[in-house]
N, CA, C and O atoms as a Tripos MOL2 file, in Angstrom:
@<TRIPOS>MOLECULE
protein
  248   247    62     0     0
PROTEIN
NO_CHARGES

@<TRIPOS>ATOM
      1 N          -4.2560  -22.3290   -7.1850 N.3       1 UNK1
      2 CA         -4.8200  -21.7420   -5.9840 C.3       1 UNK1
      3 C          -4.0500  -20.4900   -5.5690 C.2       1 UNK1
      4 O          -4.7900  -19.5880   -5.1740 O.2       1 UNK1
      5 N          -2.7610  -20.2200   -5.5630 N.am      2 UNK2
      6 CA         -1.7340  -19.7320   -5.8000 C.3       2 UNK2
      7 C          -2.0390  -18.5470   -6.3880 C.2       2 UNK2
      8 O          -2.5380  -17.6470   -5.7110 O.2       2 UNK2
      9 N          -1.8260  -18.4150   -7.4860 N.am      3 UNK3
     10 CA         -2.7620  -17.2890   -8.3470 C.3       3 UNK3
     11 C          -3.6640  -16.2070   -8.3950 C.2       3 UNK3
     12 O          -3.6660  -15.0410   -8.7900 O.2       3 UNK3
     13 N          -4.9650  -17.5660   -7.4720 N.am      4 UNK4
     14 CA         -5.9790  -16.9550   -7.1440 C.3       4 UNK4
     15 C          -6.0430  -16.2930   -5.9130 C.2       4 UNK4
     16 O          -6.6060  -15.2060   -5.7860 O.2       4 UNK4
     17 N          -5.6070  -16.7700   -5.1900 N.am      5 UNK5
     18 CA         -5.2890  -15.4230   -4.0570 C.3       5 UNK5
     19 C          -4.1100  -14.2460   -4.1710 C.2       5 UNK5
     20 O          -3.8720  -13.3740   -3.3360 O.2       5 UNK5
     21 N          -3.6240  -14.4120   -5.1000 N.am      6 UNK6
     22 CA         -2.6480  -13.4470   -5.2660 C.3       6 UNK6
     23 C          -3.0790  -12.4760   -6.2010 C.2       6 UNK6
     24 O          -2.5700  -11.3700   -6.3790 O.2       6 UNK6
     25 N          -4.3930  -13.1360   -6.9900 N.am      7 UNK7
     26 CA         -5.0640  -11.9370   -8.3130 C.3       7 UNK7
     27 C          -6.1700  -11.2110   -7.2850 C.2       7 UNK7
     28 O          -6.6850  -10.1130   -7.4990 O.2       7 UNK7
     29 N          -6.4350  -12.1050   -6.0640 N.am      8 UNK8
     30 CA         -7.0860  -11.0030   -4.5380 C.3       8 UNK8
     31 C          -6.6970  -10.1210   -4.4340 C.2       8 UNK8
     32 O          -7.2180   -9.0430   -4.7220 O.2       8 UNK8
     33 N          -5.4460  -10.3640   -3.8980 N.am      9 UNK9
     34 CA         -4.3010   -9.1550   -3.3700 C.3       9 UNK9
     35 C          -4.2150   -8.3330   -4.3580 C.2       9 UNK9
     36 O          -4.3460   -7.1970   -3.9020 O.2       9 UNK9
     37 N          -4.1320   -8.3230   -4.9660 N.am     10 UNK10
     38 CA         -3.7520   -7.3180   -6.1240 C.3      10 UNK10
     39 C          -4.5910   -6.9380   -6.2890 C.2      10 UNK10
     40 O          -4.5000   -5.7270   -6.4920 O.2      10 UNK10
     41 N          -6.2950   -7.5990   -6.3740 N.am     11 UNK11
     42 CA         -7.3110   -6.6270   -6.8860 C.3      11 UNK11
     43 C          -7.8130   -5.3110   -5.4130 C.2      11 UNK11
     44 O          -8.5530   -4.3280   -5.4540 O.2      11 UNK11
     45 N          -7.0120   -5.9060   -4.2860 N.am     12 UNK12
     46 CA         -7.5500   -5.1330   -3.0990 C.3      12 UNK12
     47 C          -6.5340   -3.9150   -2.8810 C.2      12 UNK12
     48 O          -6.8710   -2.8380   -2.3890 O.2      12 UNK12
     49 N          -4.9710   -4.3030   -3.4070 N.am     13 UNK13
     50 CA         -4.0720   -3.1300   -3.6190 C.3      13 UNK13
     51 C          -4.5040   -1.8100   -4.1880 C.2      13 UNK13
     52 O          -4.5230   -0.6470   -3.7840 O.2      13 UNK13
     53 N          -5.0080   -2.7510   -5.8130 N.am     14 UNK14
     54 CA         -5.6130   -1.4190   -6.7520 C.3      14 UNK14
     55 C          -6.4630   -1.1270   -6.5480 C.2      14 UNK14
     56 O          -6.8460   -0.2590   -7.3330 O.2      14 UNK14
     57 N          -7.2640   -1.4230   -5.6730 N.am     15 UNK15
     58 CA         -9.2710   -1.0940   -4.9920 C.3      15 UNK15
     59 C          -8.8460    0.7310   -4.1620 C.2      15 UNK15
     60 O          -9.2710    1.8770   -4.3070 O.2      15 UNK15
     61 N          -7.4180   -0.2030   -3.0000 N.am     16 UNK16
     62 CA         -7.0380    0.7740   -2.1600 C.3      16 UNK16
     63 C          -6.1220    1.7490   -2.5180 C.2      16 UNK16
     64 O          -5.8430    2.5660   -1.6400 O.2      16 UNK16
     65 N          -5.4400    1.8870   -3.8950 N.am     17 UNK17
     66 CA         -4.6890    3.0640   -4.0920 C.3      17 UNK17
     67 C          -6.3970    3.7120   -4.9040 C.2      17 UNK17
     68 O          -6.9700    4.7870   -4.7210 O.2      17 UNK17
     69 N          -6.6330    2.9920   -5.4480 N.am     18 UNK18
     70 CA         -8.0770    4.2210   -6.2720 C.3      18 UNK18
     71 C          -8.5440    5.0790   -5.3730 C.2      18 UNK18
     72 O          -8.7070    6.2800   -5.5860 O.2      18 UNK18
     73 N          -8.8570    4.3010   -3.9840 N.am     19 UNK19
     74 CA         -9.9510    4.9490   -3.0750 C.3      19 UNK19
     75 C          -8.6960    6.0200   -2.6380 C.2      19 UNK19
     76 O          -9.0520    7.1970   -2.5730 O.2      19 UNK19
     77 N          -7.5400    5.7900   -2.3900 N.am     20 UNK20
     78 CA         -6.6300    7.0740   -2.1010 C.3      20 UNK20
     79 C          -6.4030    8.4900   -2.3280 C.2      20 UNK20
     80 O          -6.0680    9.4950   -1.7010 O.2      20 UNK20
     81 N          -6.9110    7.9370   -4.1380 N.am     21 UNK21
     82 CA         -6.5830    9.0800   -5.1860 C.3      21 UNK21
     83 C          -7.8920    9.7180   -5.0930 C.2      21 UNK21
     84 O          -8.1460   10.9230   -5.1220 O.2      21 UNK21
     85 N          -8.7750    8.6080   -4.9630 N.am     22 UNK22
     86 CA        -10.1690    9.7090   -5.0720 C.3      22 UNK22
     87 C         -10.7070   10.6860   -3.6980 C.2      22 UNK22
     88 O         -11.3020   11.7360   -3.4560 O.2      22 UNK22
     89 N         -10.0150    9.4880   -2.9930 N.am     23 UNK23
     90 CA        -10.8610   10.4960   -1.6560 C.3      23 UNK23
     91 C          -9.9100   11.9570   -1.0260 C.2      23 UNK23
     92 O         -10.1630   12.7880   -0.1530 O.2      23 UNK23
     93 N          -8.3850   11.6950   -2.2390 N.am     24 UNK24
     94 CA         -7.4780   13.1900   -2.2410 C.3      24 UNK24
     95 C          -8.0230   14.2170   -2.6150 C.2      24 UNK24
     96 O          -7.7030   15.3620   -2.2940 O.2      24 UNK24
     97 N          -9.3010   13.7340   -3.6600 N.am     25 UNK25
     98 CA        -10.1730   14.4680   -4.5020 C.3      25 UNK25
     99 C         -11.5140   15.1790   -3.9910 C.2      25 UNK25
    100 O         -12.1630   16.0880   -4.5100 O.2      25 UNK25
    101 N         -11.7890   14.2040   -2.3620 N.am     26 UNK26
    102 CA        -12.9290   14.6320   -2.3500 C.3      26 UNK26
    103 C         -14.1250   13.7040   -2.3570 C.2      26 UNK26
    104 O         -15.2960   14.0460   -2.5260 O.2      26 UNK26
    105 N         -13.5820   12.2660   -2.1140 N.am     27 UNK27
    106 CA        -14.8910   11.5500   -2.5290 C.3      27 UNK27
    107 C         -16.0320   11.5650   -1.6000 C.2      27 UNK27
    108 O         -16.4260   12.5080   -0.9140 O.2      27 UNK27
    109 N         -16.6780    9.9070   -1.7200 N.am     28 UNK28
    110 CA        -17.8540   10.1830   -0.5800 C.3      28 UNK28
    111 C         -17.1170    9.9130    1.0720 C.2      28 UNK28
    112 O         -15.9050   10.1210    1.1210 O.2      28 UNK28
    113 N         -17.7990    9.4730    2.3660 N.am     29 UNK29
    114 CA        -17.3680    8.6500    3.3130 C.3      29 UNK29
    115 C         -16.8490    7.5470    2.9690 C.2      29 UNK29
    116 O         -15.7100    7.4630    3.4280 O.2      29 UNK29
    117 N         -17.0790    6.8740    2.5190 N.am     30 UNK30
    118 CA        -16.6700    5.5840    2.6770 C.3      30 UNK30
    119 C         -15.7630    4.9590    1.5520 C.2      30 UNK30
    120 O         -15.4300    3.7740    1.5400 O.2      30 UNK30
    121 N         -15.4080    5.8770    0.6260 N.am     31 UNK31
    122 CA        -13.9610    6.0850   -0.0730 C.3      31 UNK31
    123 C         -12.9420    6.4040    0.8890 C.2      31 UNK31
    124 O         -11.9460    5.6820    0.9400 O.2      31 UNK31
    125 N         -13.1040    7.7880    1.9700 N.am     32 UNK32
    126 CA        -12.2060    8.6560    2.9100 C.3      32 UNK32
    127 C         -12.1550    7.2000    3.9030 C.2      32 UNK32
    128 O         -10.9840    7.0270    4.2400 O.2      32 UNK32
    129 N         -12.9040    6.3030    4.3670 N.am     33 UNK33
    130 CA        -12.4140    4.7430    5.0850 C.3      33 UNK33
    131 C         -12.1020    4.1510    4.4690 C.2      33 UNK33
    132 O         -11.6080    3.1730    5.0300 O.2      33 UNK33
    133 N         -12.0410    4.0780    2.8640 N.am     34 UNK34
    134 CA        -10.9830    2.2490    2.7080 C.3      34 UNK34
    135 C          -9.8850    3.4140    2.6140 C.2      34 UNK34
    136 O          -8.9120    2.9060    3.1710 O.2      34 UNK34
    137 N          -9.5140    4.7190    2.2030 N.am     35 UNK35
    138 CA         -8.1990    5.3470    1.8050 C.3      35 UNK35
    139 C          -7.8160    5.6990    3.5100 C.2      35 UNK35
    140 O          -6.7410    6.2920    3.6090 O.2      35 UNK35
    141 N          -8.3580    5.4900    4.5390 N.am     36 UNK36
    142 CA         -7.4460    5.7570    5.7730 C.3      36 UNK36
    143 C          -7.0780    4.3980    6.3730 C.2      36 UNK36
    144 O          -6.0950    4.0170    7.0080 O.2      36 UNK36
    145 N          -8.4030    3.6880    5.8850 N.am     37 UNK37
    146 CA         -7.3010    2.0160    5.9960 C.3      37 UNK37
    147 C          -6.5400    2.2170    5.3140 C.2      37 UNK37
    148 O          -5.8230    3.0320    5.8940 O.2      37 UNK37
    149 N          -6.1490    2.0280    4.3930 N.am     38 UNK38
    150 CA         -5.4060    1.6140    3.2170 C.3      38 UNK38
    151 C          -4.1750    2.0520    3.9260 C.2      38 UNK38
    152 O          -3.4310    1.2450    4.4850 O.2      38 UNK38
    153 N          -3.9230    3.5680    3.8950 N.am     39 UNK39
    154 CA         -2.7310    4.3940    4.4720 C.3      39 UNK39
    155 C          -2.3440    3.9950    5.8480 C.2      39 UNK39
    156 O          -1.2230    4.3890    6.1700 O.2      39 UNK39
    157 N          -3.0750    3.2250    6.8550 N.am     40 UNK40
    158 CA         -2.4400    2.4880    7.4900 C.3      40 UNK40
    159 C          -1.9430    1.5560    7.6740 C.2      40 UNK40
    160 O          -1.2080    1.3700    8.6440 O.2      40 UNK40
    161 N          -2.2430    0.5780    6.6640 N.am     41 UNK41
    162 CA         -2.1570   -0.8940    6.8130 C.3      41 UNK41
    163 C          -0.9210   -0.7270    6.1110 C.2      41 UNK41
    164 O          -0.0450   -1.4960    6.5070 O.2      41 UNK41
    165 N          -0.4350    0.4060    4.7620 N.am     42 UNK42
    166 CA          0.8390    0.4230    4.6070 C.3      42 UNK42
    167 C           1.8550    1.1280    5.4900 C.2      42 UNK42
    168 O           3.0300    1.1250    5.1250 O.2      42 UNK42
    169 N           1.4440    1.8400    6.8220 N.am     43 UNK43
    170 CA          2.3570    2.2680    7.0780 C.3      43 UNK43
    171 C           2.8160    1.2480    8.3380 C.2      43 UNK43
    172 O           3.7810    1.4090    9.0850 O.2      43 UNK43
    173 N           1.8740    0.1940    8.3500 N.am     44 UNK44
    174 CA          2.3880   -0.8160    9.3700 C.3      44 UNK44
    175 C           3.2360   -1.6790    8.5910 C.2      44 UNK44
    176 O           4.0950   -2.2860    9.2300 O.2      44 UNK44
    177 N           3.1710   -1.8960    7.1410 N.am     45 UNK45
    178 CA          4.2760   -3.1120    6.4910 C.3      45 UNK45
    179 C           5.1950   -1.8720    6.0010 C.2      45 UNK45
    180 O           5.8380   -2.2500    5.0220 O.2      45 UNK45
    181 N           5.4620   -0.6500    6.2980 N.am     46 UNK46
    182 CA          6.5810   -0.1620    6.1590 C.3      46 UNK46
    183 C           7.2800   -0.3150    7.1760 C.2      46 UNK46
    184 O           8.4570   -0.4960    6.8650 O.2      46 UNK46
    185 N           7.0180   -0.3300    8.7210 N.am     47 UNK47
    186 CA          7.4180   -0.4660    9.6120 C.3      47 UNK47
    187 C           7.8630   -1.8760    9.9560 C.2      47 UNK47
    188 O           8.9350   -2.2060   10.4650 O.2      47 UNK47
    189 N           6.9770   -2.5500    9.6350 N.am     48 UNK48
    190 CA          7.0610   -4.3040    9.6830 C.3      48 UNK48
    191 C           8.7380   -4.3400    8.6610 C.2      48 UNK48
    192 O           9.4280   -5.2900    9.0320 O.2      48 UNK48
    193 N           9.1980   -3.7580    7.8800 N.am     49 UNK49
    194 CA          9.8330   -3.9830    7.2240 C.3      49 UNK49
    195 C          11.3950   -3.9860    7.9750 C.2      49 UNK49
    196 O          12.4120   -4.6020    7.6540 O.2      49 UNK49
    197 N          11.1720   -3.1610    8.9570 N.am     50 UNK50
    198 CA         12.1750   -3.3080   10.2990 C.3      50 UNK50
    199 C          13.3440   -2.0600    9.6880 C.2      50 UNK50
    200 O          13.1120   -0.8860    9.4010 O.2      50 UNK50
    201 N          14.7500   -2.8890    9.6220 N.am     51 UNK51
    202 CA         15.8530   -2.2070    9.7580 C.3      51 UNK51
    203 C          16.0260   -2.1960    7.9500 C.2      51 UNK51
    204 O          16.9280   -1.4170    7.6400 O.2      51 UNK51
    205 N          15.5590   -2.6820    7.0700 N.am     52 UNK52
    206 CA         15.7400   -2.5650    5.7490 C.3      52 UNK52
    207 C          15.5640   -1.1570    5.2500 C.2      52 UNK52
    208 O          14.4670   -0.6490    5.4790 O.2      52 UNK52
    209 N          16.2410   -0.6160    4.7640 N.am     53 UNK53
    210 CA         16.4960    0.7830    4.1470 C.3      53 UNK53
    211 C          16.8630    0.5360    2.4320 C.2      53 UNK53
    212 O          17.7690   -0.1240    1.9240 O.2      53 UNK53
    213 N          15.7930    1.3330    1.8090 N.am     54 UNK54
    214 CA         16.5360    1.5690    0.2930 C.3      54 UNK54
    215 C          18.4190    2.3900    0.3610 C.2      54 UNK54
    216 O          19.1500    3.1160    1.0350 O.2      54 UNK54
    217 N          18.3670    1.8200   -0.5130 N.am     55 UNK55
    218 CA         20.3200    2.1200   -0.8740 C.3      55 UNK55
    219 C          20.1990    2.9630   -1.9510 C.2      55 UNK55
    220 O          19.8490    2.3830   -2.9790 O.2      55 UNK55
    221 N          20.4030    4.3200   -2.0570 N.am     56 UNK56
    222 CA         20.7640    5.3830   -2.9460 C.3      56 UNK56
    223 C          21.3310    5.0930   -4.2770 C.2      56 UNK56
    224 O          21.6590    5.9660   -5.0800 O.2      56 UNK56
    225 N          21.4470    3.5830   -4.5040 N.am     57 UNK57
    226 CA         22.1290    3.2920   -6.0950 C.3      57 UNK57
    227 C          23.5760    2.8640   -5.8520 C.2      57 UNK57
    228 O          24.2140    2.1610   -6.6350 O.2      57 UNK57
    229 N          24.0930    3.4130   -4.5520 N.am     58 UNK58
    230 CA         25.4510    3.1730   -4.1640 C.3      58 UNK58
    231 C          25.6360    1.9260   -3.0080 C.2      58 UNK58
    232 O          24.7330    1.5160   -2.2790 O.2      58 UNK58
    233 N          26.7740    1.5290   -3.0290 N.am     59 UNK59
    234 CA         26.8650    0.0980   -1.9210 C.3      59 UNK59
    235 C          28.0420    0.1840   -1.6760 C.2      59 UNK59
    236 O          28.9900    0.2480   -2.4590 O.2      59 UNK59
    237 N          28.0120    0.1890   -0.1120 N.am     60 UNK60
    238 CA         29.3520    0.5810    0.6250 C.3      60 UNK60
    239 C          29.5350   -0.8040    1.3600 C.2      60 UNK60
    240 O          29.8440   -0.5800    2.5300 O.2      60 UNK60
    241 N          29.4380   -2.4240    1.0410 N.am     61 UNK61
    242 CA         29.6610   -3.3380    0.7410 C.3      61 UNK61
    243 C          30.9030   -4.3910    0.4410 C.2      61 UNK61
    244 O          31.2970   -5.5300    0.6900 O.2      61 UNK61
    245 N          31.3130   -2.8750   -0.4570 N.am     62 UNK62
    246 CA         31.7610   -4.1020   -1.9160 C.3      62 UNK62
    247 C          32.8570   -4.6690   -1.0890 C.2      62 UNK62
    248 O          33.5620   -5.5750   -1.5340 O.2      62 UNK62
@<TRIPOS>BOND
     1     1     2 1
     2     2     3 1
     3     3     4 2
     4     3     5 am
     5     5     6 1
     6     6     7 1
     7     7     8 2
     8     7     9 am
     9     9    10 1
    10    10    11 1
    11    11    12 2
    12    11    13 am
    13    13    14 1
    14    14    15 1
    15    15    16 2
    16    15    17 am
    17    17    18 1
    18    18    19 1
    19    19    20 2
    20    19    21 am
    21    21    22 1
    22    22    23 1
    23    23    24 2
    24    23    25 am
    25    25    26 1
    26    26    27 1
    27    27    28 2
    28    27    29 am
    29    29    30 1
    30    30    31 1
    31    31    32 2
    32    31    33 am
    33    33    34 1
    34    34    35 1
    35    35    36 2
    36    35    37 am
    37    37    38 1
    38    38    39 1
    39    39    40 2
    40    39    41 am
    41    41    42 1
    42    42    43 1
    43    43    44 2
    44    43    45 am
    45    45    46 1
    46    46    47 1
    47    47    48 2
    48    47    49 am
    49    49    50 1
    50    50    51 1
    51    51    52 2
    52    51    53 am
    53    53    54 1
    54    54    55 1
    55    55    56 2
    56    55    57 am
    57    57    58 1
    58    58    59 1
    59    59    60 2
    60    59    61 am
    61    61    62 1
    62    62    63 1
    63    63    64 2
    64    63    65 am
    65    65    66 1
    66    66    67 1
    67    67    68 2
    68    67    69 am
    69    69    70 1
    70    70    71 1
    71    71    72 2
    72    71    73 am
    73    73    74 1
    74    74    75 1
    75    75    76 2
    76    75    77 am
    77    77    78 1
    78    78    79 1
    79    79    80 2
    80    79    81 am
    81    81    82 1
    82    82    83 1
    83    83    84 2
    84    83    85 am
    85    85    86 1
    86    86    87 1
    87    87    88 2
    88    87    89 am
    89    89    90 1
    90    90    91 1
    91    91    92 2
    92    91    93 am
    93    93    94 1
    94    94    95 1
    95    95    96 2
    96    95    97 am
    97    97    98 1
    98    98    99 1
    99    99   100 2
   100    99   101 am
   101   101   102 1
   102   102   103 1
   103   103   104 2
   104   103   105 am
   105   105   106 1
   106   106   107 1
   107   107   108 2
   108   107   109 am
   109   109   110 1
   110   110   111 1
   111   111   112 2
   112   111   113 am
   113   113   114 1
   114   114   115 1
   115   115   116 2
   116   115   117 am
   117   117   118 1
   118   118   119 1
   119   119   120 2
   120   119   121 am
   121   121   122 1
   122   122   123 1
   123   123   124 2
   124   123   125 am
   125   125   126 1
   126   126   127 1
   127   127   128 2
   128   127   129 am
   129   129   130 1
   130   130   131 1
   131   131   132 2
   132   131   133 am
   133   133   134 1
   134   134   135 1
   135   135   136 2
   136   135   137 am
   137   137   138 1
   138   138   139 1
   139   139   140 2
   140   139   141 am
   141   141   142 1
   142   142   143 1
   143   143   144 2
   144   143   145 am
   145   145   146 1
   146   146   147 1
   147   147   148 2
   148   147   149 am
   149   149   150 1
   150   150   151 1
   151   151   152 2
   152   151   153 am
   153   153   154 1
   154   154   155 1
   155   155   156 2
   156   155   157 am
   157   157   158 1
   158   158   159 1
   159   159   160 2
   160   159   161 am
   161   161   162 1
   162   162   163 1
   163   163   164 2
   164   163   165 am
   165   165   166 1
   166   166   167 1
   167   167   168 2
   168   167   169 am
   169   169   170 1
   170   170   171 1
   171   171   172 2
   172   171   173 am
   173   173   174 1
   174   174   175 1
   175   175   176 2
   176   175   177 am
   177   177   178 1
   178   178   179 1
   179   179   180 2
   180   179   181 am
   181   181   182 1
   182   182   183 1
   183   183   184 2
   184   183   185 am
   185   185   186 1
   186   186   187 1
   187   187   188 2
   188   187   189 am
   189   189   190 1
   190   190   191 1
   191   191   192 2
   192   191   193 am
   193   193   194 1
   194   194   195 1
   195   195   196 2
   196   195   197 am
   197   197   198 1
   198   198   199 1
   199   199   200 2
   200   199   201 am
   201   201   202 1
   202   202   203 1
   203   203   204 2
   204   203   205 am
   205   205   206 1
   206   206   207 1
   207   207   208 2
   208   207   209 am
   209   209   210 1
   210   210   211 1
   211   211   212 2
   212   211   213 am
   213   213   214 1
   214   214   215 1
   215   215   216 2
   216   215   217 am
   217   217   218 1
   218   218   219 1
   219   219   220 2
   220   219   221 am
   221   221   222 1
   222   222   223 1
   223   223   224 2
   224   223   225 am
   225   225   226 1
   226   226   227 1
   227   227   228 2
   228   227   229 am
   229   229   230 1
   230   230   231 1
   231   231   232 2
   232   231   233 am
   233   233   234 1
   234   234   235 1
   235   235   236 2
   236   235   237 am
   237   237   238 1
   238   238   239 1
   239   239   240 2
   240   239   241 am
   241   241   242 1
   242   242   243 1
   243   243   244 2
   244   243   245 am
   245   245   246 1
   246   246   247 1
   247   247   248 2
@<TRIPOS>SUBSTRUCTURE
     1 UNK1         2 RESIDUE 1 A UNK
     2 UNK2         6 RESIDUE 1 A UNK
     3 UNK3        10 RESIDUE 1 A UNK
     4 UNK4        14 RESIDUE 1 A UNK
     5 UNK5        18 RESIDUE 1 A UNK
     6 UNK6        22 RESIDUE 1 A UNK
     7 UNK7        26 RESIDUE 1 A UNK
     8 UNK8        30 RESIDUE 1 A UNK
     9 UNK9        34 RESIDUE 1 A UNK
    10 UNK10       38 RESIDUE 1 A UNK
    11 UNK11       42 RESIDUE 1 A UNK
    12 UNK12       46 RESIDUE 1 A UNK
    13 UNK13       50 RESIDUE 1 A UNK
    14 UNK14       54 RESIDUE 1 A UNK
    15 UNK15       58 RESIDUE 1 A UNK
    16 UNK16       62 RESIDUE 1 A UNK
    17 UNK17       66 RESIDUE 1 A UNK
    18 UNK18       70 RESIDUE 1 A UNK
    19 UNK19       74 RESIDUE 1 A UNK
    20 UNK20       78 RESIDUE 1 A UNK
    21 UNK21       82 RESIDUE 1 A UNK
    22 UNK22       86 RESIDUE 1 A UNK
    23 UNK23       90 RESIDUE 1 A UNK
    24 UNK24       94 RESIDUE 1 A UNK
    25 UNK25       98 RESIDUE 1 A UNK
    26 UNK26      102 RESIDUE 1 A UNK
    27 UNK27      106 RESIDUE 1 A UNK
    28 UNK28      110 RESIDUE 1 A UNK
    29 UNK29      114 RESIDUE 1 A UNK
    30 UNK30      118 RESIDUE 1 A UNK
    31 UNK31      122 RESIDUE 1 A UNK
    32 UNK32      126 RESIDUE 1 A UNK
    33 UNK33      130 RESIDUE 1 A UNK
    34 UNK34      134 RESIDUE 1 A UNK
    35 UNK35      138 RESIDUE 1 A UNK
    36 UNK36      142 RESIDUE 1 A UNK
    37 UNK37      146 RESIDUE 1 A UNK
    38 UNK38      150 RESIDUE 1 A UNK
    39 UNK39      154 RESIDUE 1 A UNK
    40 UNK40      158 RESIDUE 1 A UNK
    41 UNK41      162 RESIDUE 1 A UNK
    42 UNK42      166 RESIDUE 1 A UNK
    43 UNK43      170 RESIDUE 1 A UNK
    44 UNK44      174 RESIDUE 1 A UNK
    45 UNK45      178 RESIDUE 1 A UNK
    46 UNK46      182 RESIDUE 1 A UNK
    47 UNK47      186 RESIDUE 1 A UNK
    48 UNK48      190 RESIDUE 1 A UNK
    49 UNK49      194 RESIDUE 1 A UNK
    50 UNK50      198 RESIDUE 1 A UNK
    51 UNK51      202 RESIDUE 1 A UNK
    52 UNK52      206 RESIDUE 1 A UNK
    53 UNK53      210 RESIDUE 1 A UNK
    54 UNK54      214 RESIDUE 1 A UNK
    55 UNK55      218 RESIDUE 1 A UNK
    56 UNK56      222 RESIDUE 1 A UNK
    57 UNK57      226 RESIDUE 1 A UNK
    58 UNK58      230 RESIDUE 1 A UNK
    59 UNK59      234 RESIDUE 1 A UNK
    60 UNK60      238 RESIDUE 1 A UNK
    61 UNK61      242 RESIDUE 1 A UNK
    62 UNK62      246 RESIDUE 1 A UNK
């Protein structure tokens, strides 16, 4: 069951980067709406992501 909602997600990821690339291009309406959803719904789980920051390769940690 597991799986199968997760081969969802994934098929709705790659649905919404296509409609991104195409409607960069020019597509119809309703490419230019799943690619302005799309670009929001990630910029809310970038934010959702809180205080987590990528680390430059370096770790001041050790």
């Amino acid at each position: 069951m597991e799986v199968l909602v997760l081969s969802c997600v994934l098929a709705l990821v790659l649905g919404g980067c296509v409609c991104v690339v195409w409607a960069a291009r020019g597509g119809p309406r309703w490419v230019r709406a799943v690619a302005a959803v799309t670009v929001a719904v990630g910029r809310v789980m970038s934010q959702a992501g809180g205080g987590r920051r990528r680390s430059g390769g370096t770790s001041s940690d050790d």
